[in-house]
C-alpha positions as CSV (number, residue, x, y, z in Angstrom):
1,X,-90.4,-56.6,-47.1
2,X,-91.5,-60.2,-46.1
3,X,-94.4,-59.0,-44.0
4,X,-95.9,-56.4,-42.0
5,X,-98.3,-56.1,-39.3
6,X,-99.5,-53.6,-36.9
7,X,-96.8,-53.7,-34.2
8,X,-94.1,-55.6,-36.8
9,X,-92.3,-55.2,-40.5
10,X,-90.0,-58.4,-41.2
11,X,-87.7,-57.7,-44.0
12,X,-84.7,-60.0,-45.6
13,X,-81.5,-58.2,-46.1
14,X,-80.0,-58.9,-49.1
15,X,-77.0,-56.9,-49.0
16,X,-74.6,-55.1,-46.8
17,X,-71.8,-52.4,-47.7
18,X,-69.3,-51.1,-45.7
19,X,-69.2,-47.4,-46.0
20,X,-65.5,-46.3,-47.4
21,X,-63.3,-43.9,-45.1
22,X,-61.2,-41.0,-46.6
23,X,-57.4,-40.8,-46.8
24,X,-55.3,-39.4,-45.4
25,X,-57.2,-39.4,-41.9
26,X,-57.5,-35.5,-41.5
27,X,-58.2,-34.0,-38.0
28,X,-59.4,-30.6,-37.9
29,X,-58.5,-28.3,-35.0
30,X,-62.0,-26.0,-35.0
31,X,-62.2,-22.9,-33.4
32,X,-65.2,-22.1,-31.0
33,X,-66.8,-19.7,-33.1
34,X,-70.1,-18.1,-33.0
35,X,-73.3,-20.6,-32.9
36,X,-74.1,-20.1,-36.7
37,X,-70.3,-19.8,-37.8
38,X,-69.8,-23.0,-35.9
39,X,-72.5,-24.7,-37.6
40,X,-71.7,-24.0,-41.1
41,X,-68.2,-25.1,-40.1
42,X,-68.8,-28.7,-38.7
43,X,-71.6,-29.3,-41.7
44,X,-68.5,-28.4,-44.5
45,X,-66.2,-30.5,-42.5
46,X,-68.5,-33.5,-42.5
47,X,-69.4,-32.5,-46.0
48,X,-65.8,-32.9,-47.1
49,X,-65.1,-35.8,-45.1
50,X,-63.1,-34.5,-42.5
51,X,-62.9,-37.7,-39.9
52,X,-62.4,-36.0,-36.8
53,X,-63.4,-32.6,-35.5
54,X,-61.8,-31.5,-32.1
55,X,-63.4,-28.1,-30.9
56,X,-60.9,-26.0,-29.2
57,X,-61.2,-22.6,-27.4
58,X,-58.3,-20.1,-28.1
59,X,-57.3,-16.8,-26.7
60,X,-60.3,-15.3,-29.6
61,X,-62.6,-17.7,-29.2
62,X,-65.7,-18.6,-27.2
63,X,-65.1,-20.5,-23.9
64,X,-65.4,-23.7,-22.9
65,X,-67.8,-22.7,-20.7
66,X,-70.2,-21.4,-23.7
67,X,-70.2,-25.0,-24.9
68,X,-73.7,-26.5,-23.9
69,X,-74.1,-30.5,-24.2
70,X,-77.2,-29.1,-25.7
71,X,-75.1,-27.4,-28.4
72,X,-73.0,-30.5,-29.1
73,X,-75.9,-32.9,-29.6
74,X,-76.9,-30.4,-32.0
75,X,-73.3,-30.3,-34.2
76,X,-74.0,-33.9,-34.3
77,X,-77.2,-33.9,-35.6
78,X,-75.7,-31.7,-38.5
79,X,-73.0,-34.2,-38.7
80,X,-75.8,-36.6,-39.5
81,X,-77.4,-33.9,-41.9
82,X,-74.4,-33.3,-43.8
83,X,-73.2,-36.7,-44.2
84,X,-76.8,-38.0,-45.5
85,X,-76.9,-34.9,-48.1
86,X,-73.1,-35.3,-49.3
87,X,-73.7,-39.3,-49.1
88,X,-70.3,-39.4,-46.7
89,X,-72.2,-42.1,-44.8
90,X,-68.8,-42.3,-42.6
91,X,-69.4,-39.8,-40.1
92,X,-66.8,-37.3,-38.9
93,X,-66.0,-37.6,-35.3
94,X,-66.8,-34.6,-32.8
95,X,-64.4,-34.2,-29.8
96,X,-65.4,-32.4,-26.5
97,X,-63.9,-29.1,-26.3
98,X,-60.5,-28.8,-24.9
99,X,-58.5,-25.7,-24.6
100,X,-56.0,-25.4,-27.4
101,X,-52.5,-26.0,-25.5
102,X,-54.2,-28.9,-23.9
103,X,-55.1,-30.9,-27.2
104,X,-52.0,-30.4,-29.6
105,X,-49.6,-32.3,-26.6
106,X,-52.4,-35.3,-27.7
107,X,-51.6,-34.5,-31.3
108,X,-47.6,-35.7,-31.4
109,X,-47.9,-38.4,-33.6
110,X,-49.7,-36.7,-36.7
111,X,-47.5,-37.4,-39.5
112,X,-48.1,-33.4,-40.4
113,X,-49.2,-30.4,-38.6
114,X,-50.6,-27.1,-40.7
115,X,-52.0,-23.9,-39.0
116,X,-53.6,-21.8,-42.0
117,X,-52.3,-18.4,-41.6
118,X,-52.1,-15.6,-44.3
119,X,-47.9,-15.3,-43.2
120,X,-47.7,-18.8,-43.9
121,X,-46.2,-20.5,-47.2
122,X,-48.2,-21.5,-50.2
123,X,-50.1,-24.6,-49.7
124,X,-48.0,-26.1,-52.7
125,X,-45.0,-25.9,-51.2
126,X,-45.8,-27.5,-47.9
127,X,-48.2,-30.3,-48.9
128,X,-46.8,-34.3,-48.7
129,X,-48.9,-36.5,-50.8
130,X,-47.8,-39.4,-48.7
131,X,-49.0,-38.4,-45.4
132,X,-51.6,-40.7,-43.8
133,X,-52.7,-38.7,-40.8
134,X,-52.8,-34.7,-41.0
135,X,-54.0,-31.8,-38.5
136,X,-55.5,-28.8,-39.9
137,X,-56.0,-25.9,-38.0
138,X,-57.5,-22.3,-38.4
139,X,-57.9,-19.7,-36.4
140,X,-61.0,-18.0,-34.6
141,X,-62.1,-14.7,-36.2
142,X,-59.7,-12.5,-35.6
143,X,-57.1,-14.9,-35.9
144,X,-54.7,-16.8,-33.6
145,X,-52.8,-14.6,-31.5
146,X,-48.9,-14.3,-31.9
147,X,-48.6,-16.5,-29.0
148,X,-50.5,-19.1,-30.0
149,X,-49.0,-19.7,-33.9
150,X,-45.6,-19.9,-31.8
151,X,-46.6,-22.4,-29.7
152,X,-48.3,-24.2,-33.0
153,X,-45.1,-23.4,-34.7
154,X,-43.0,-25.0,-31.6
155,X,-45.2,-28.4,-31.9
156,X,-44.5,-28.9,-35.6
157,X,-46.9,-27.3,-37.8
158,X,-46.1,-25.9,-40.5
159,X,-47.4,-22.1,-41.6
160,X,-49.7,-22.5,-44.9
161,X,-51.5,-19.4,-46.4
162,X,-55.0,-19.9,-48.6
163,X,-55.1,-16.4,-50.6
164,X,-53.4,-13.4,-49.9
165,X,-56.4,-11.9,-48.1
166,X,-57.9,-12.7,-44.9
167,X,-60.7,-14.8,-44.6
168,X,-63.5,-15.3,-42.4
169,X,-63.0,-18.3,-40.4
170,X,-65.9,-20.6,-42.0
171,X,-64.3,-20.1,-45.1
172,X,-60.9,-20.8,-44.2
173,X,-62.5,-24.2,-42.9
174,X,-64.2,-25.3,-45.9
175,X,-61.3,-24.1,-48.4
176,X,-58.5,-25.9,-45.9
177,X,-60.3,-29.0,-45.7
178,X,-61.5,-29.0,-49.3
179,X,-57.8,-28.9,-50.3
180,X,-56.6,-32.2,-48.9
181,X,-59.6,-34.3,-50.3
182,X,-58.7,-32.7,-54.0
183,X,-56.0,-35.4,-54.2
């Protein structure tokens, strides 16, 4: 601080840092869940250091509708809380909501594609190291229906299971997620 007065502070800047963003890009297909599930689910995705968060309504999920501006100003103010508490001072990106068939057509040049289902294959068995850019996806609570996984399934992602159990979706998010920045 050089100098302060009542309207003024001057300061010199003695250093700058550019803040350091996560490989592989990972873009996380989130469910519209419930306000509080939702919100626990974007602040562990920022936590992690997830770098982009596309909210997408599904067959079991709120509607795009039920999405306020209000609502999103909010996830990004929890962006901006997690980020400051985990020290990820790159902040994720938060898409609008878009229905689920409407975003994974924008998707086609992810290098891979993984829907977390309990039918799926063991995480070690589908994971490339080498990947630069990866979709995640889980679904609402209750799941995706049959429908959608074969339309996921038809654009290229690949089935992965977490456990053997089912899990609620905010834990699915933070476990998924938390698995590719392990590496």
């Amino acid at each position: 601080i050089l100098e302060t007065t009542k309207k003024d502070i001057k300061i010199r800047v003695e250093s700058l840092h550019s803040n350091h963003v996560m490989q592989p890009h990972l873009i996380f297909l989130l469910p519209l869940l419930k306000k509080e599930a939702l919100e626990e689910a974007v602040y562990s995705l920022c936590e992690i250091g997830v770098n982009e968060i596309q909210l997408v309504a599904t067959a079991k999920s709120k509607a795009l509708s039920a999405v306020t501006s209000k609502e999103l100003d909010r996830l990004r103010a929890i962006i901006i809380a997690a980020a400051e508490q985990s020290k990820n001072y790159t902040l994720s990106t938060l898409l609008e909501p878009k229905k689920l068939q409407d975003v994974i057509s924008s998707f086609s040049q992810a290098s891979q594609k993984i829907v977390f289902d309990v039918s799926g294959k063991s995480f070690f068995q589908i994971h490339k190291t080498t990947e630069k850019n990866i979709i995640l996806s889980v679904g609402p609570e209750g799941g995706f229906t049959n429908e959608e996984l074969t339309f996921l399934q038809s654009h290229g992602f690949e089935s992965c299971a977490l456990t053997h159990t089912t899990l609620r979706a905010v834990q699915a998010v933070a476990i998924s997620s938390g698995l590719f920045r392990l590496l």
